[in-house]
C-alpha positions as a Python dict, from the first residue, in 0.01 Angstrom:
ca = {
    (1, 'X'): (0, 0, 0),
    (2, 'X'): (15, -332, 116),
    (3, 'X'): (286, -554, -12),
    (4, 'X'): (168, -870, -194),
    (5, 'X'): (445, -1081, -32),
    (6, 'X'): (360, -978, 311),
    (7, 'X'): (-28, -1023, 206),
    (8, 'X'): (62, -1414, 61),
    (9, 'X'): (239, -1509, 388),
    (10, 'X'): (-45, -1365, 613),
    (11, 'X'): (-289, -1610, 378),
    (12, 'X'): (-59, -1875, 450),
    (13, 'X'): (-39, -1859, 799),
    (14, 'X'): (329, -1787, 826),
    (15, 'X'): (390, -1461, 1022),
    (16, 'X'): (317, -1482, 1400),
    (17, 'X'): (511, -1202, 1531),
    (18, 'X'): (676, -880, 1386),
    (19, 'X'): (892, -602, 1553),
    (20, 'X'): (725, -312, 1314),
    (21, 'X'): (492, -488, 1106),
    (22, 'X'): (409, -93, 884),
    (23, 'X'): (762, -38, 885),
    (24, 'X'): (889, -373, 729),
    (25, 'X'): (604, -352, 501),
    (26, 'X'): (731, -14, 397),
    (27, 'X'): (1106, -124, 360),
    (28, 'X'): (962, -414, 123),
    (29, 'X'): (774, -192, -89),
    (30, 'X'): (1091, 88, -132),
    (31, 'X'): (1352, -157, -214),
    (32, 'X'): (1486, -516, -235),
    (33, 'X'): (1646, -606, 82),
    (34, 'X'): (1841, -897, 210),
    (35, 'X'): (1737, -1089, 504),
    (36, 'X'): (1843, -1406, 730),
    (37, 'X'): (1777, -1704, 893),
    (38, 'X'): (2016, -1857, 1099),
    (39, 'X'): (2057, -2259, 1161),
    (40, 'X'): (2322, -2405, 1416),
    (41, 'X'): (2456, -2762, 1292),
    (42, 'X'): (2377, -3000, 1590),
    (43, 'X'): (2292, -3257, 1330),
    (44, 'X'): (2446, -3340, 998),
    (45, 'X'): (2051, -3300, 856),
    (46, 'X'): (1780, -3088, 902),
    (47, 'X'): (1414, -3224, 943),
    (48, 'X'): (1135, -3129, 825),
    (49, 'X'): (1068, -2872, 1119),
    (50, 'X'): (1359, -2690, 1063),
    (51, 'X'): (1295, -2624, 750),
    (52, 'X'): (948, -2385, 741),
    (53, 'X'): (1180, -2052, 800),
    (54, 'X'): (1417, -2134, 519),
    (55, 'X'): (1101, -2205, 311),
    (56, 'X'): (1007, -1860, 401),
    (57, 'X'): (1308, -1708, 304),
    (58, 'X'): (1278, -1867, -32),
    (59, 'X'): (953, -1707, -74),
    (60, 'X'): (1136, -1354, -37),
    (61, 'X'): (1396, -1502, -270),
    (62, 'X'): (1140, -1536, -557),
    (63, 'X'): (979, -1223, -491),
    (64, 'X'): (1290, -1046, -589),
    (65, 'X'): (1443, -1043, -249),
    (66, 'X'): (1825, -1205, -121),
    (67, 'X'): (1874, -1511, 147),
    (68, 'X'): (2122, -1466, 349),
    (69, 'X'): (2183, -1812, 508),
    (70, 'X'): (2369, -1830, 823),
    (71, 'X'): (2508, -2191, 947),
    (72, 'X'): (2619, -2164, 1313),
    (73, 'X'): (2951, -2273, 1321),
    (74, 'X'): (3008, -2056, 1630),
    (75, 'X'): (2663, -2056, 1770),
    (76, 'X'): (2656, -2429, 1767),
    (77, 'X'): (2971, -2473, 1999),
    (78, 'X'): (2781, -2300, 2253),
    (79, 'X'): (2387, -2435, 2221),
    (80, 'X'): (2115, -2229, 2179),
    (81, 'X'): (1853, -2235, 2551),
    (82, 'X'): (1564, -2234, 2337),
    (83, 'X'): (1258, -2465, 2399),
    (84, 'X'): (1500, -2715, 2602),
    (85, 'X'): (1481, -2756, 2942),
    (86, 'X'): (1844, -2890, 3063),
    (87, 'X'): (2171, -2792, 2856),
    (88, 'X'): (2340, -2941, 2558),
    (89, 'X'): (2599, -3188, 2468),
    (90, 'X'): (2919, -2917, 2336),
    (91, 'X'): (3002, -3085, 1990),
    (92, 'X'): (3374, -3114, 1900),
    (93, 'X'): (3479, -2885, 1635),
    (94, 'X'): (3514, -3197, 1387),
    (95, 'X'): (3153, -3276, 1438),
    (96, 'X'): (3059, -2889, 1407),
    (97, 'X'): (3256, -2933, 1045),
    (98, 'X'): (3116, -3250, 918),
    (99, 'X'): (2765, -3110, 1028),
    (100, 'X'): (2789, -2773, 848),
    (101, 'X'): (2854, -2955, 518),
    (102, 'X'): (2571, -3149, 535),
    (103, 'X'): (2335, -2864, 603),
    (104, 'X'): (2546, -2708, 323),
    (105, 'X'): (2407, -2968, 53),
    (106, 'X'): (2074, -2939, 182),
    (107, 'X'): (2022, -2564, 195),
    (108, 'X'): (2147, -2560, -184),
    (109, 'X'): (1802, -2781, -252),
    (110, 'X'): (1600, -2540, -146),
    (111, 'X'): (1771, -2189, -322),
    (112, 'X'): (1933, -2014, -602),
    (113, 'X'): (2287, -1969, -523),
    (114, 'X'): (2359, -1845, -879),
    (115, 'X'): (2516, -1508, -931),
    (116, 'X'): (2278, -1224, -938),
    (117, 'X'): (2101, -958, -737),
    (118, 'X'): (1930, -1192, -525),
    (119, 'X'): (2141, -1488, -539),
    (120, 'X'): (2131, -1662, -199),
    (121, 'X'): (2452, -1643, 17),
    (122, 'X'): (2601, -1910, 237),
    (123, 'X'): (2749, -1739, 568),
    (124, 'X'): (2910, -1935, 862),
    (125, 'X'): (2949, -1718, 1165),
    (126, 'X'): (3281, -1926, 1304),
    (127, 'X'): (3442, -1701, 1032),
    (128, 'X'): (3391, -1348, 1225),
    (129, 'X'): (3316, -1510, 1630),
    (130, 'X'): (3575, -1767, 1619),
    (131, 'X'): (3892, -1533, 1628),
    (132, 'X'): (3725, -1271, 1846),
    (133, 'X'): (3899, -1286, 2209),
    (134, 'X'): (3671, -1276, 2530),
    (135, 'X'): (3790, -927, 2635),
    (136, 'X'): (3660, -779, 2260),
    (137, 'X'): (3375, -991, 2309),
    (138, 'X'): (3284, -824, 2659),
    (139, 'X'): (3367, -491, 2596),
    (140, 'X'): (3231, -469, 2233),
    (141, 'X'): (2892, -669, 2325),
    (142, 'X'): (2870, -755, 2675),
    (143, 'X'): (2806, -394, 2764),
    (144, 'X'): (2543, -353, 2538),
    (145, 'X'): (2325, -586, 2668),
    (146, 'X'): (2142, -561, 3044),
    (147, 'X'): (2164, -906, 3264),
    (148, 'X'): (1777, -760, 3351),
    (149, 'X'): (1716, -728, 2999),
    (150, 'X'): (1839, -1103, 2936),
    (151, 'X'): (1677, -1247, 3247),
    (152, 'X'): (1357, -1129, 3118),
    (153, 'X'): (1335, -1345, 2767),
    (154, 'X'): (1127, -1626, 2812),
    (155, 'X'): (1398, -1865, 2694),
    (156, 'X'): (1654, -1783, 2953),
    (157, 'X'): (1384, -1698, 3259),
    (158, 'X'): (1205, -2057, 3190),
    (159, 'X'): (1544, -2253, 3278),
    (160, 'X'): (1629, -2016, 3581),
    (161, 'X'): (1487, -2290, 3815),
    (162, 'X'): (1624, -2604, 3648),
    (163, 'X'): (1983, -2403, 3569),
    (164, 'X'): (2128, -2255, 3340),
    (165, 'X'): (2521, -2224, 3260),
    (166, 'X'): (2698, -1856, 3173),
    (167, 'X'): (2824, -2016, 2807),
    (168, 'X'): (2367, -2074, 2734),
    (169, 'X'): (2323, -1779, 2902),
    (170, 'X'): (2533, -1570, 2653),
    (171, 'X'): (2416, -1707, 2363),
    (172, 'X'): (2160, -1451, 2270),
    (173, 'X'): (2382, -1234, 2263),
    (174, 'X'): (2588, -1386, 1979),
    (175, 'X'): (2303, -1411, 1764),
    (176, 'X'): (2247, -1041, 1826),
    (177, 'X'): (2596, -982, 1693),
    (178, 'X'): (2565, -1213, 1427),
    (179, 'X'): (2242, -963, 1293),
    (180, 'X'): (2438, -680, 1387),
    (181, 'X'): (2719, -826, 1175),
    (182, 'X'): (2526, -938, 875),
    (183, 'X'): (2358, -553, 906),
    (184, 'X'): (2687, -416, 872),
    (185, 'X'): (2851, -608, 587),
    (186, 'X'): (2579, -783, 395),
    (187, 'X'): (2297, -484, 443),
    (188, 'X'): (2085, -735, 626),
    (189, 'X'): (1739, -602, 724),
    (190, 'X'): (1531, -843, 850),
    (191, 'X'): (1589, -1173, 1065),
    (192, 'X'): (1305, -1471, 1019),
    (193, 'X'): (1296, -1754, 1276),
    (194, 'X'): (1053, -1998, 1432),
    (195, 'X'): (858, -1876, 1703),
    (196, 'X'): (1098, -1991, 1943),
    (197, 'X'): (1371, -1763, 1844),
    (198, 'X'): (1192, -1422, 1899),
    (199, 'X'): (1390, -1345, 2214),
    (200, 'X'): (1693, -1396, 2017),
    (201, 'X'): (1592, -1154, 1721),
    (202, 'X'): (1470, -898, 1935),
    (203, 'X'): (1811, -922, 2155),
    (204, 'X'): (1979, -883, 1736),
    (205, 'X'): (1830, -499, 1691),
    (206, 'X'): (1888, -428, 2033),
    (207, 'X'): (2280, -455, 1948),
    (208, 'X'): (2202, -283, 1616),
    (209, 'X'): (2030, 13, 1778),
    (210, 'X'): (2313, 52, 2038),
    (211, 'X'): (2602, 23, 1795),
    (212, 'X'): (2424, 294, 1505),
    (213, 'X'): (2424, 633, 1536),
    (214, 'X'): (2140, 649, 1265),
    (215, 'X'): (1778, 513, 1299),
    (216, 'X'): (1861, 108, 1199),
    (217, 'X'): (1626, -22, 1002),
    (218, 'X'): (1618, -334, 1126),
    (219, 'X'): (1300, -588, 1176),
    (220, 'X'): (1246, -955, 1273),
    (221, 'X'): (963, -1206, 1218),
    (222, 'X'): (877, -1519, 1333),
    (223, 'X'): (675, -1847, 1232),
    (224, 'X'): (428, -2018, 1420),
    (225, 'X'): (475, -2372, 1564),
    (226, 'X'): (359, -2624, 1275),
    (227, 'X'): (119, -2809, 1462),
    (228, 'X'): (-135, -3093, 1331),
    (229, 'X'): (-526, -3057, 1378),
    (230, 'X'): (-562, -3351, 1658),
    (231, 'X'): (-272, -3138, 1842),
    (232, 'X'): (-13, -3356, 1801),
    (233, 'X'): (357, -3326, 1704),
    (234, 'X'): (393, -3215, 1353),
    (235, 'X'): (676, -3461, 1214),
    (236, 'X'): (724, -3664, 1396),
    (237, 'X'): (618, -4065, 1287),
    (238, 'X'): (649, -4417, 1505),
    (239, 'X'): (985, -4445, 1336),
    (240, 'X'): (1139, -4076, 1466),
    (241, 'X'): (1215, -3745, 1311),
    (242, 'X'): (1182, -3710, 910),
    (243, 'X'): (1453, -3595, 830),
    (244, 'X'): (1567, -3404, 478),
    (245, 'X'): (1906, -3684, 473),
    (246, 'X'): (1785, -3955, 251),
    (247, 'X'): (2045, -4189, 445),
    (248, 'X'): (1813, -4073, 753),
    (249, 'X'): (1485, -4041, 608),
    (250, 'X'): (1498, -4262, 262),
    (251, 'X'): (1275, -4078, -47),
    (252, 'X'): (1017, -4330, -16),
    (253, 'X'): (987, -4271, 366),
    (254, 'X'): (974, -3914, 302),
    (255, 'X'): (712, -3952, 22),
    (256, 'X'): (507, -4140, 247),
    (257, 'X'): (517, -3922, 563),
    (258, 'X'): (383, -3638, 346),
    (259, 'X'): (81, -3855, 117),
    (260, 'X'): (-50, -3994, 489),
    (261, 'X'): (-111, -3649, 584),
    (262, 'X'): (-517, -3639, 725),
    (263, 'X'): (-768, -3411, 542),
    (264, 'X'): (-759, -3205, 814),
    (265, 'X'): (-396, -3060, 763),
    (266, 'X'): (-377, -3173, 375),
    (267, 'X'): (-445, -2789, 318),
    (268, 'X'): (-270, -2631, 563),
    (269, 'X'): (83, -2806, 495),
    (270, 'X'): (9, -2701, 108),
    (271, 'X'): (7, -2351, 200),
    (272, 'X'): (307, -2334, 418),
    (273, 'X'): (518, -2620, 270),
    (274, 'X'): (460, -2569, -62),
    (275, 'X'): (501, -2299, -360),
    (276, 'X'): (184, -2360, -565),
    (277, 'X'): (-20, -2086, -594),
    (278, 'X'): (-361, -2015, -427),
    (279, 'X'): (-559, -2042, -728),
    (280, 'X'): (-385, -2442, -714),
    (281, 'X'): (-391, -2480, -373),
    (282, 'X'): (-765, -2339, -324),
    (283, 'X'): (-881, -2591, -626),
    (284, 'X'): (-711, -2835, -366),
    (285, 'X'): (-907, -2742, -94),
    (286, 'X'): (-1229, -2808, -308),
    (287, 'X'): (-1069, -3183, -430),
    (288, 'X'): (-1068, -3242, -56),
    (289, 'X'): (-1408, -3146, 26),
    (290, 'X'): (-1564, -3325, -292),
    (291, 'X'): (-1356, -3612, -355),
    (292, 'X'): (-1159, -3689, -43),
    (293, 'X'): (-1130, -4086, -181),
    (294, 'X'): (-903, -3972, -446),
    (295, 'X'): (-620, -3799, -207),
    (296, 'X'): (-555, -3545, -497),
    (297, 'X'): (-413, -3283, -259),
    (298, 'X'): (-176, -3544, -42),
    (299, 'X'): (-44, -3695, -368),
    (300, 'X'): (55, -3301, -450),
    (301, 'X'): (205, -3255, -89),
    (302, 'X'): (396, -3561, -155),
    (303, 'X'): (491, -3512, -466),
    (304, 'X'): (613, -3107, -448),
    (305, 'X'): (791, -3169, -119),
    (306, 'X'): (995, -3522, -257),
    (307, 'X'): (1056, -3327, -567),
    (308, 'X'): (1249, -2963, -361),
    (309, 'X'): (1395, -3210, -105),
    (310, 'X'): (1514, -3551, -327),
    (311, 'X'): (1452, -3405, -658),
    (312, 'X'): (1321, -3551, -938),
    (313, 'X'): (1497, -3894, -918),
    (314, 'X'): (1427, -3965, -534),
    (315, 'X'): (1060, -3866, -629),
    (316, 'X'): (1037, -4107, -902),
    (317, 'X'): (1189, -4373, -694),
    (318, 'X'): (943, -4278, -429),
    (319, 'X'): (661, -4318, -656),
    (320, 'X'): (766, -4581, -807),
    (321, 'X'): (796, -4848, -494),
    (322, 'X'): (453, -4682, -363),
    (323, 'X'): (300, -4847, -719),
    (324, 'X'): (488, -5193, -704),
    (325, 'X'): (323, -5198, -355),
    (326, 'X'): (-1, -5098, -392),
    (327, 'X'): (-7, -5360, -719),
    (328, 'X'): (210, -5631, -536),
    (329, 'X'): (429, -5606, -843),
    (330, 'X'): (748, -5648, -680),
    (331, 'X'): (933, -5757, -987),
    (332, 'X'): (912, -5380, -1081),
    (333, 'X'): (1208, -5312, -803),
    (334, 'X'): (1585, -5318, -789),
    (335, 'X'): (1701, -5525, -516),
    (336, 'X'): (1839, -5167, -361),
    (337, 'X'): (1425, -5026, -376),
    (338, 'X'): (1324, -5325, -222),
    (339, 'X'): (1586, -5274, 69),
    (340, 'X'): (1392, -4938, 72),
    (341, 'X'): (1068, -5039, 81),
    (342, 'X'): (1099, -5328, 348),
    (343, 'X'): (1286, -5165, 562),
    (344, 'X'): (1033, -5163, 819),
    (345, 'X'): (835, -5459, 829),
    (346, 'X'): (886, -5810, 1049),
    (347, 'X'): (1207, -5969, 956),
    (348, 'X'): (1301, -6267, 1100),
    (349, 'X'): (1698, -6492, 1028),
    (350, 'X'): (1739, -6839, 885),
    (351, 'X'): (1991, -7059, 806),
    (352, 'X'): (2086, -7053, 441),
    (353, 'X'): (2067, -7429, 341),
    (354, 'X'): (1773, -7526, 122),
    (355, 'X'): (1440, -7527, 189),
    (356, 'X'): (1094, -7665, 89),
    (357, 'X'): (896, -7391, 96),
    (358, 'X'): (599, -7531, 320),
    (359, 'X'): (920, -7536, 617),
    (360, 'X'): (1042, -7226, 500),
    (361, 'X'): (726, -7006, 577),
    (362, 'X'): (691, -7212, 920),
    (363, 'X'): (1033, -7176, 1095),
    (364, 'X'): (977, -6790, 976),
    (365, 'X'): (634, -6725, 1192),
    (366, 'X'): (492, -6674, 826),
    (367, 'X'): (227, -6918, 894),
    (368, 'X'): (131, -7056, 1204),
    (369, 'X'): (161, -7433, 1150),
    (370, 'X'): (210, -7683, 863),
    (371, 'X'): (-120, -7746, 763),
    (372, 'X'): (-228, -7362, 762),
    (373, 'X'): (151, -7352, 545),
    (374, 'X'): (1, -7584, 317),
    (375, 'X'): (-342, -7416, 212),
    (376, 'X'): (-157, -7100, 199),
    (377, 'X'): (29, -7249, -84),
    (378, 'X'): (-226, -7410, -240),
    (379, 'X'): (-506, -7080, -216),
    (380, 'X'): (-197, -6897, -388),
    (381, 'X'): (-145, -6671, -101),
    (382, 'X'): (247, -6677, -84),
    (383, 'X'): (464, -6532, -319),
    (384, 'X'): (896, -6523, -285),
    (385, 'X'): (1023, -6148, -436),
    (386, 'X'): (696, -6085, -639),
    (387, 'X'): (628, -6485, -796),
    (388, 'X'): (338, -6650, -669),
    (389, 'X'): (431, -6990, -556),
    (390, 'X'): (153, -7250, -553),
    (391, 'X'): (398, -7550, -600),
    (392, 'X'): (358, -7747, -216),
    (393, 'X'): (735, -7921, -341),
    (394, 'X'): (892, -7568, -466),
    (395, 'X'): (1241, -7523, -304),
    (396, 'X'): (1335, -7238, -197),
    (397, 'X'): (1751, -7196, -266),
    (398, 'X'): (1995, -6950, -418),
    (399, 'X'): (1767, -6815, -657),
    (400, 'X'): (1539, -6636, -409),
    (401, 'X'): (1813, -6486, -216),
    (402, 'X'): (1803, -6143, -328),
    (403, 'X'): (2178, -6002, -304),
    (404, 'X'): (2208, -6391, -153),
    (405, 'X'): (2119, -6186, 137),
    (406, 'X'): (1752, -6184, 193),
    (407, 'X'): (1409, -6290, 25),
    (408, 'X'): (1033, -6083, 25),
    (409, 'X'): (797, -6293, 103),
    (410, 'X'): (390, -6180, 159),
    (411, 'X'): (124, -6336, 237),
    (412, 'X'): (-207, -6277, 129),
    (413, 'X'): (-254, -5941, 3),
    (414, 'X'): (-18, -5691, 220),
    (415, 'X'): (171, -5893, 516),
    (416, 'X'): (477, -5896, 421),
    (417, 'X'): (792, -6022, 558),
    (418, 'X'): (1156, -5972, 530),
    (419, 'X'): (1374, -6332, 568),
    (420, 'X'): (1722, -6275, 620),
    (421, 'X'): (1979, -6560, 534),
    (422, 'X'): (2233, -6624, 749),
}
């Protein structure tokens, strides 16, 4: 029989590779089971490529299934080989800490954590690897695992040339005894990861079939590579990564990353990003194809992932500066949203003494020269925070210094510019 979860991620486009694709089917249909992705804290944030196996693991959650999420507090200390071509920076144990809690707060958007059968769990695998001594760790693991065996995964075998140090080169086999440990005391049955970390799950029931007398049933899956139709990086934006901190990635930012997605991906992101159904998403894909002008299924992307990531106040903060800008109805922000939304245009820094306005918008670049100041003023084409000004004798003083910090000033319909008052 096939199982309707494994049947929604195949129409989704989320399972690339599985270890026993009829017997983790089987195991799905027989019982509820828990399962685990693992995430090592080199940041304080995720962004939004980390995040496509925990959205999968969610997607077991609701079908009746329990997340086991595993933060590497040990893993991270050593850095994972993975898609990286020289080694990593070791963090400091303070910066491990400080990065687990923010991952923490951010994992707690995305499940249920309350008390139930399939309540999520919040594992850290410092707690059971950080006391164990190297001799325990070689003769309990380091025996179980071939150097052939290890030299073989793509990982580990694609940095042979460049170099690779012992404390890299071990690290698959901690996440094999992280599995193996999860198996044993949370009945953990099946590891997802991205695409990249298949050499690392398949090392996991390796360990588990060496260290069981009985037949393990154990599986692992992985997700493919988000990718974007013109085969370029999937989030990734002129600015950097978006990431899921809003002191990082601000709600607005976020909002916009997902509503400038191109019709060619629009779809695509709605089935793996999202959890509307495929009755709403398919109705989607027709909005797209018959009324592509309207955005209807970017405006959903936008607003589903705002909503799971920010919740409903970032979105509505999100929505709400993307209206005041498309109107030009500044006066509609707080001095904090307009910090927000200007973030990234030209700025330039005056002096704070008075100003007529025609000077003002000169010594900022805003217009090129005092005449073309002048009919800009006139044709109403400047405004200072949202008011027009069309007065050529209109001083510009304390009263347009927002936070007596800084002034909005556009020109024409959408160039605007940020003046900062020194």
């Amino acid at each position: 029989m096939t199982n309707q979860l494994i049947e929604d991620l195949q129409w989704r486009g989320l399972l690339y590779q599985q270890t026993d694709a009829e017997g983790m089917e089987k195991l799905l249909n027989e019982e509820s089971v828990s399962l685990y992705v693992g995430v090592d804290p080199t940041a304080d944030s995720m962004h939004i490529g980390h995040i496509v196996p925990l959205l999968t693991l969610r997607r077991f959650q609701q079908a009746g299934h329990r997340p086991v999420l595993l933060v590497g507090g040990a893993t991270g200390m050593i850095g994972d080989p993975s898609g990286r071509s020289s080694e990593r920076n070791l963090l400091t144990t303070a910066q491990i800490e400080k990065n687990v809690e923010g991952l923490k707060a951010q994992m707690e958007r995305i499940f249920d954590f309350s008390e139930g059968e399939n309540g999520a769990i919040l594992v850290n695998n410092y707690d059971w690897v950080g006391e164990m001594s190297v001799i325990d760790f070689l003769r309990d693991y380091g025996k179980l695992v071939n150097v052939n065996y290890l030299l073989a995964k793509d990982t580990i075998a694609s940095r042979l040339e460049t170099g690779i140090s012992f404390t890299e080169f071990t690290y698959t086999i901690l996440q094999g005894l992280d599995f193996n440990h999860l198996y044993d005391n949370h009945n953990v049955r099946i590891q997802v990861g991205g695409s990249d970390q298949w050499g690392n799950i398949t090392t996991g029931l390796e360990v588990i079939r060496k260290t069981h007398d009985e037949e393990a049933k154990a599986f692992g899956i992985t997700i493919p590579l988000v990718t974007k139709a013109d085969g370029t990086k999937f989030g990734k934006t002129a600015g950097g990564a978006v990431w899921l901190d809003a002191e990082k990635t601000s709600p607005y930012e976020f909002y916009q990353f997902w509503i400038n997605t191109a019709d060619a991906d629009v779809v695509k992101y709605l089935k793996i990003f999202t959890f509307l159904s495929r009755a709403e998403i398919e109705e989607l894909e027709v909005a797209v194809q018959e009324e592509p002008h309207l955005r209807k299924a970017q405006k959903t992307l936008a607003s589903e992932m705002t909503k799971l990531i920010h919740g409903e106040e970032g979105l509505q903060q999100a929505e709400r500066i993307t209206a005041a800008l498309f109107s030009g109805d500044l006066k509609a922000l707080s001095v904090d949203e307009m910090k927000v939304a200007f973030a990234g245009v030209p700025s330039v820094e005056i002096g704070k003494e008075d100003k007529n306005i025609v000077d003002l918008i000169v010594d900022a670049g805003i217009s090129s020269s005092k005449r073309q100041a002048r009919e800009d003023v006139t044709n109403g084409a400047i405004s200072i925070n949202g008011e027009k000004i069309t007065d050529l004798e209109y001083t510009v003083d304390a009263k347009d210094r927002l936070e007596d910090a800084f002034a909005i000033i556009r020109r024409g319909k959408k160039k605007y510019h940020m003046v900062k008052f020194i």
